[in-house]
C-alpha positions as MATLAB code, in Angstrom:
seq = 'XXXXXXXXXXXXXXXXXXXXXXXXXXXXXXXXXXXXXXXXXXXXXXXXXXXXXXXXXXXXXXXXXXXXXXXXXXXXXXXXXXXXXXXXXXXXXXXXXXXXXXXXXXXXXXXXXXXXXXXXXXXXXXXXXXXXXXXXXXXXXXXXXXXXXXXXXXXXXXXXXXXXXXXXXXXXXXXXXXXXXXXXXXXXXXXXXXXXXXXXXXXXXXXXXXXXXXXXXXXXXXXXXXXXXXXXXXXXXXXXXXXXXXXXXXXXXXXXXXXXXXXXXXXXXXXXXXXXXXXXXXXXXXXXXXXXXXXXXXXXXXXXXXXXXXXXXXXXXXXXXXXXXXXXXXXXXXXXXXXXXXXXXXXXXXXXXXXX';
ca = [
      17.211   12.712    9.490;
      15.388    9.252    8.989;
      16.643    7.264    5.681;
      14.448    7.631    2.700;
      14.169    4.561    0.487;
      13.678    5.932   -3.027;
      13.699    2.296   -4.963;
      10.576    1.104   -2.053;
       8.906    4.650   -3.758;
       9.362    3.689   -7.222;
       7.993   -0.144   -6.219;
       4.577    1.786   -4.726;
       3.918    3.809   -7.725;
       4.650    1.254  -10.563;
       2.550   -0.974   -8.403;
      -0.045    1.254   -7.968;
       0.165    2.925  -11.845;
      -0.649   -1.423  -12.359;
      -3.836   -1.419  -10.117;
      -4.907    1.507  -11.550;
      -4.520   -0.360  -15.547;
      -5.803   -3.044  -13.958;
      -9.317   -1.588  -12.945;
      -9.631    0.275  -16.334;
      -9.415   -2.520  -18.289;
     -11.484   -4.272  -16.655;
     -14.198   -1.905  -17.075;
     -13.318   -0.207  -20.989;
     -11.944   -3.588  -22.197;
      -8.203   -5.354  -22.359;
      -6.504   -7.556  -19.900;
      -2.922   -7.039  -20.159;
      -2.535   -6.161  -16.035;
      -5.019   -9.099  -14.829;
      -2.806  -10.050  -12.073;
      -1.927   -6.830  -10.666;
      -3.661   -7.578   -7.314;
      -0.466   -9.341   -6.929;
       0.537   -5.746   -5.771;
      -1.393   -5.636   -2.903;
       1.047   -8.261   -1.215;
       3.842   -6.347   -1.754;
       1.907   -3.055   -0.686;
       1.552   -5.008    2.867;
       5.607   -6.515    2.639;
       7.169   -2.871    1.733;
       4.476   -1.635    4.815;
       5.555   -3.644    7.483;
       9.342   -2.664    6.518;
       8.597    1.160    6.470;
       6.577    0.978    9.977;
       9.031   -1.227   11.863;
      11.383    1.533   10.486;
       9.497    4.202   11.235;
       8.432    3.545   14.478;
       9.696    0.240   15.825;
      12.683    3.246   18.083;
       9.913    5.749   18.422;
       7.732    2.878   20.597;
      10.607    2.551   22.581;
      10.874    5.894   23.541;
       7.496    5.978   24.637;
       4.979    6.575   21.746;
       1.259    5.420   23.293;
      -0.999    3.381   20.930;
      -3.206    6.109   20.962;
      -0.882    8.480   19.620;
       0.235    5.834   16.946;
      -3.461    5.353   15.898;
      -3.811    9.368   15.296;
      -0.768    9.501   13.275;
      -2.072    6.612   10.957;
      -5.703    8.162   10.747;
      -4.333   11.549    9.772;
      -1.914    9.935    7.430;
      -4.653    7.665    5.863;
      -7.690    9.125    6.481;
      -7.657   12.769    4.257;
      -7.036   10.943    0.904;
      -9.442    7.948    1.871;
     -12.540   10.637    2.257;
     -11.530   11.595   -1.749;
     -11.916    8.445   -2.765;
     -15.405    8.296   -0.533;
     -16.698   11.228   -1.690;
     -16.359   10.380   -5.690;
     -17.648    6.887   -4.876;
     -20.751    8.524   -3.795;
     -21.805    8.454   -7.330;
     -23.238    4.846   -6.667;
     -26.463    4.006   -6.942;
     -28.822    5.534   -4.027;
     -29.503    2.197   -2.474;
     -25.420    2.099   -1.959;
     -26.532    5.414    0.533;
     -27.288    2.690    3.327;
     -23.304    2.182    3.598;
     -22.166    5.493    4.147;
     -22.334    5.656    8.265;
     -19.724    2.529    8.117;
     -17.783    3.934    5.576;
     -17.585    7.757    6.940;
     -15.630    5.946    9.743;
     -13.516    3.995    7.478;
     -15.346    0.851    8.625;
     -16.135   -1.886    6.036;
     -19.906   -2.627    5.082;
     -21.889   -4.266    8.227;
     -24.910   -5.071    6.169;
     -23.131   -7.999    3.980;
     -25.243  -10.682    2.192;
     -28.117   -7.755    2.300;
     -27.417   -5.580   -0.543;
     -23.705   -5.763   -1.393;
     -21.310   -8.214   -0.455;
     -18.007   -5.992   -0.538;
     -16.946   -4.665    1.953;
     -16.267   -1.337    0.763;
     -18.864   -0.924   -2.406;
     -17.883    2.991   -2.572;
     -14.401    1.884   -3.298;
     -13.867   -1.538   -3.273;
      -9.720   -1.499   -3.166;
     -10.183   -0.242    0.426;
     -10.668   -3.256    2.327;
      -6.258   -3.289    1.926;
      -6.870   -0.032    3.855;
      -8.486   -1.359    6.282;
      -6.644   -4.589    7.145;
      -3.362   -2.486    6.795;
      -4.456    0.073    9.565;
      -5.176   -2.901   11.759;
      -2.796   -4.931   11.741;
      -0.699   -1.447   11.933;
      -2.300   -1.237   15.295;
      -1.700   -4.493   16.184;
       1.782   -3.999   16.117;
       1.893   -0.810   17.641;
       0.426   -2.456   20.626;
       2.508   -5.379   20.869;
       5.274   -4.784   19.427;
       7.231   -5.791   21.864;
       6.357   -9.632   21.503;
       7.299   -9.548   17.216;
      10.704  -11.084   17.927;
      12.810  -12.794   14.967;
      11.836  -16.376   16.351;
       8.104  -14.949   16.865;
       7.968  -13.340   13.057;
       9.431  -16.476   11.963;
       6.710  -18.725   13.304;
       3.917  -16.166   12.226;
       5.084  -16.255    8.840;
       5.433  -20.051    8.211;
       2.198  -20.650    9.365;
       0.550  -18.043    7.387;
       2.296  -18.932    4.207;
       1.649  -22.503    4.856;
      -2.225  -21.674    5.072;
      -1.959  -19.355    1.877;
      -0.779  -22.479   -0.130;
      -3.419  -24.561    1.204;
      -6.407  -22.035    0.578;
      -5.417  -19.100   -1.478;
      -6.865  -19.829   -4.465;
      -5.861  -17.674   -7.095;
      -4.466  -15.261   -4.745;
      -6.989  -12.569   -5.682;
      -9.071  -12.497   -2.316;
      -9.765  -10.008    0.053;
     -12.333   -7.802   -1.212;
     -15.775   -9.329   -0.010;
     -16.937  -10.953    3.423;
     -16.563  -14.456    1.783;
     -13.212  -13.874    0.983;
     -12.302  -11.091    3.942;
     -10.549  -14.257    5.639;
      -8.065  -14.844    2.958;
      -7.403  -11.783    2.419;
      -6.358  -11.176    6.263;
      -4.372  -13.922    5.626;
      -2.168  -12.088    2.961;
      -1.931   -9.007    5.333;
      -1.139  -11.531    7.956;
       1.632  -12.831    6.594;
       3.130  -10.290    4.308;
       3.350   -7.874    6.449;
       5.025   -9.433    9.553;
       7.285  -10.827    6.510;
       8.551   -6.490    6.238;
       8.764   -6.122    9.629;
      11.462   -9.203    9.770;
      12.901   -8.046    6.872;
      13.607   -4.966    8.696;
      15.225   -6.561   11.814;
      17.473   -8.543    9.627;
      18.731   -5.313    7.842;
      18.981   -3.535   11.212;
      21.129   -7.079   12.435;
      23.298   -6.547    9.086;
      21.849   -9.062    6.951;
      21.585   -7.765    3.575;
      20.449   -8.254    0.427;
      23.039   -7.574   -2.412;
      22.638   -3.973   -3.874;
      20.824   -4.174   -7.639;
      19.637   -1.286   -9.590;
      16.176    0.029   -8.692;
      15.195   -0.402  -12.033;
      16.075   -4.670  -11.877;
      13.519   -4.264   -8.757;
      10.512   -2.822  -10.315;
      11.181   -5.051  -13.818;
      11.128   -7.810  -11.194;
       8.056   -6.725   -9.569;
       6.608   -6.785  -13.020;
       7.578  -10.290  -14.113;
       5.730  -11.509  -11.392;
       2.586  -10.235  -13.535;
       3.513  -12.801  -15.549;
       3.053  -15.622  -13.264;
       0.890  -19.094  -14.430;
      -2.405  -18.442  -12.867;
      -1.882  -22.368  -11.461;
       1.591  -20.497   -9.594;
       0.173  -16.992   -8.438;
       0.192  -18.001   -4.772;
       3.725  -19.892   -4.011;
       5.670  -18.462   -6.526;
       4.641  -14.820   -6.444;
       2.291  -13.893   -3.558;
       4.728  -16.206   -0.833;
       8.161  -16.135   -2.658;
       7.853  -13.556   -5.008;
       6.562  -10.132   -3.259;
       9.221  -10.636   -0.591;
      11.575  -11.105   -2.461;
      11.601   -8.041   -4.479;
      10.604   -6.147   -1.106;
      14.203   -7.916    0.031;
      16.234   -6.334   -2.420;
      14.327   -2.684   -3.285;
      15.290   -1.770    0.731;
      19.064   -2.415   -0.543;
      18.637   -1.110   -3.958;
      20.897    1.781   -5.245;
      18.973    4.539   -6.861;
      21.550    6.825   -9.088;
      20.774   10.463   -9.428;
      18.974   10.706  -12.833;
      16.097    8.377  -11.368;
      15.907    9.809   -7.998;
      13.216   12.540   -8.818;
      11.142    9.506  -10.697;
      11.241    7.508   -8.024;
      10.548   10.288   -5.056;
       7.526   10.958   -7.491;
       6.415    7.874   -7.543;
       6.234    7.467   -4.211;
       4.668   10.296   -3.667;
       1.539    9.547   -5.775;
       1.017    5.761   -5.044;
      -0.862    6.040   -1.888;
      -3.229    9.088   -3.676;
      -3.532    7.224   -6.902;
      -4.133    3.643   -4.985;
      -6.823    5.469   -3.099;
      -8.839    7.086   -5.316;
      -8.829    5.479   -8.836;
     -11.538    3.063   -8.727;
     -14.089    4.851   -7.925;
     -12.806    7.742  -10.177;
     -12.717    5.251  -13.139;
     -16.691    3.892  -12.201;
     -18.063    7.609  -12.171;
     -16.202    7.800  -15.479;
     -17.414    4.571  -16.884;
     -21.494    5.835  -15.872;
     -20.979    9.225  -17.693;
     -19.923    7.530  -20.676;
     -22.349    4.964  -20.524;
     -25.425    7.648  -19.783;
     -24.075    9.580  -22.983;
     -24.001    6.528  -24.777;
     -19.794    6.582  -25.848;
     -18.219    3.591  -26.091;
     -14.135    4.048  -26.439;
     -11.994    1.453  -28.032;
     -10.371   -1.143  -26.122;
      -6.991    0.188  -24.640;
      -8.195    4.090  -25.047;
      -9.558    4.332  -21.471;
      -6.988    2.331  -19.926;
      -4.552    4.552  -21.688;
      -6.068    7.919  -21.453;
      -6.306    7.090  -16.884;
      -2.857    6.325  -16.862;
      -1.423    9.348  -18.494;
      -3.716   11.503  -16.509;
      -4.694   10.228  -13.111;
      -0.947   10.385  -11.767;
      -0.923   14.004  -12.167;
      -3.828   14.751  -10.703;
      -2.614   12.475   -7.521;
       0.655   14.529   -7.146;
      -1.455   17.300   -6.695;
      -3.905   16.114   -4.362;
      -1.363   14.980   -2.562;
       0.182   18.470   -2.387;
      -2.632   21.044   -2.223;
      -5.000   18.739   -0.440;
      -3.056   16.091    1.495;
      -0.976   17.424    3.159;
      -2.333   21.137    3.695;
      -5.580   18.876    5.654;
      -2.842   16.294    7.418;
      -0.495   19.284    8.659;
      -4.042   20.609    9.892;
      -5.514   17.405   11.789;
      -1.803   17.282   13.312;
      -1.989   20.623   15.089;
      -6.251   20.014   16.245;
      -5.475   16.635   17.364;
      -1.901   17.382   18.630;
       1.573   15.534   18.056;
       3.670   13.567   20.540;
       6.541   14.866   21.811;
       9.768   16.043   20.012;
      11.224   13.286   22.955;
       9.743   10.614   21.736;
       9.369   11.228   17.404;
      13.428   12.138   18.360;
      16.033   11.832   14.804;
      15.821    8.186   14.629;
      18.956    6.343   13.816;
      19.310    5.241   10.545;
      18.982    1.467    9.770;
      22.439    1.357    7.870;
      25.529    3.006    8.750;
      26.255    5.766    5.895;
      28.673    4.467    3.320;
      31.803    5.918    1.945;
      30.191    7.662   -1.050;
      26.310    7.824   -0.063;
      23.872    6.724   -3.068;
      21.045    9.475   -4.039;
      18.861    7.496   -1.948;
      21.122    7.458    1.043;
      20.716   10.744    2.254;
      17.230   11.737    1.130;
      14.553   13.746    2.612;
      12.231   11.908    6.084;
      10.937    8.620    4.793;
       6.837    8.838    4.453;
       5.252    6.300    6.490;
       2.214    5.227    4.248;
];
């Protein structure tokens, strides 16, 4: 039974719970979260730790690319057509986007109408660049050494200090560059981070809750310092120690819930809180500052646990048996990444670690 890493759950929903106050304030007023696209960098470290661990062994054994790519598309693709289908309340001129985006493909008519690259819901493009450079590694995996990671990552991070900007980039074709660039080196940064724990080299073992208050200082980062102190140092650093983390029984279920939601509630917020903000504004209410914000956070995490079990995975369990599943041979019991200890930790011996 594959390790499940409950303090790398409780990272994805506090991270995600801080996109989603992010977006509402923006829209119904406040700015307390206004750097919580720092999350999306450690969405894409924590990413490229759970895939090498997922299926860095299964690769070896045999998995095809094509049988990687289905897994991901069933895995990503359900929740993705949610967030689709409420973004559909865009304007009718927005209509021209929907072959691209049916396919999960960004806009192909930029500079035309709409310069985003997913104007249904813009917070796909991470989406997007995560499923390819997921593919990317599935088909060459076999070349993203220690010494090759190594050289990936300087040169990334050396180009993210020259041009980053602000660090918020990613979202439009102007910016679609830079934000490859973040993918491009945080994620290859998980995937080392996962040889080196696989090779014994550890980081000390905190409390889960010291990761996620770290994750949240770096909120709190100098706009000046967003890019080498929290995108390039920062991120991976807290990814570093959250894979170690001990996780003690009374915040296991928090955590495991946590996780559980972030991908759903990641997914499907923004274009849950525009259709929101247009019914308000077409009956003329205008809430105070805070409310909204508020109000979404108490009750969109709900609502994502149970997409994610009465929708999710009813429709993934489906698209696994139509489009078939590789053999038991090759998905195997992998090996866990650390030998079991002594007196296992609530998050040592947990149920199969998801893969999103």
């Amino acid at each position: 039974m594959q390790k499940r890493y409950l303090t790398i759950d409780g990272l994805r929903g506090v991270a995600a719970i801080c996109v989603l106050a992010f977006h509402t304030e923006v829209i119904f007023g406040g700015q307390t979260f206004k750097k919580a696209y720092i999350a999306v960098d450690l969405f894409f470290v924590l990413s490229g730790f759970v895939i090498a661990a997922s299926y860095q062994e299964r690769l070896q054994r045999g998995l095809t690319g094509w049988q990687f790519f289905k897994i991901r598309a069933i895995r990503l693709y359900p929740v993705y057509m949610i967030g689709l289908a409420i973004g559909l309340s865009a304007p009718i001129i927005s209509y021209f986007y929907l072959p691209f985006a049916i396919f999960g493909l960004p806009n192909l008519l930029p500079h035309q109408m709409s310069d985003w690259l997913y104007p249904f819901n813009i917070p796909a493009w991470t989406l997007f660049f995560e499923f390819i450079i997921n593919m990317v590694y599935a088909l060459t995996w076999r070349f993203w050494s220690a010494r090759a990671l190594s050289i990936a990552i300087v040169a990334s991070g050396t180009l993210l200090l020259l041009f980053g900007g602000n660090g918020d980039k990613g979202a439009t074709w102007a910016s679609a560059p830079l934000g490859m660039l973040r993918c491009c080196y945080a994620f290859p940064f998980g995937v080392l981070l996962h040889k080196l724990h696989a090779a014994g080299y550890r980081a000390p073992a905190i409390p889960g809750l010291a990761c996620l208050a770290g994750f949240l200082a770096l909120l709190l980062t100098p706009t000046g310092y967003v890019v080498p102190v929290a995108i390039v140092a920062g991120a991976p650093l807290v990814a570093a120690f959250a894979v170690s983390a001990e996780t003690g029984k009374t915040l296991a279920p928090l955590f495991s819930t946590l996780g559980t939601l972030s991908y759903a509630l990641y997914a499907v917020h923004f274009p849950l809180v525009l259709l929101t903000s247009r019914i308000f504004l077409k009956l003329n209410i205008h809430p105070a500052p805070y409310v909204m914000p508020f109000a979404f956070i108490a009750s969109i995490p709900p609502a994502c646990v149970l997409i994610d079990r009465y929708y999710d995975g009813p429709v993934r369990r489906y698209l696994t048996q139509v489009l078939g599943r590789p053999p038991a041979s090759i998905l195997g019991t992998p090996r866990r990444v650390f030998p079991a200890p002594a007196k296992p930790a609530v998050n040592r011996v947990t149920p199969q670690q998801r893969t999103d």
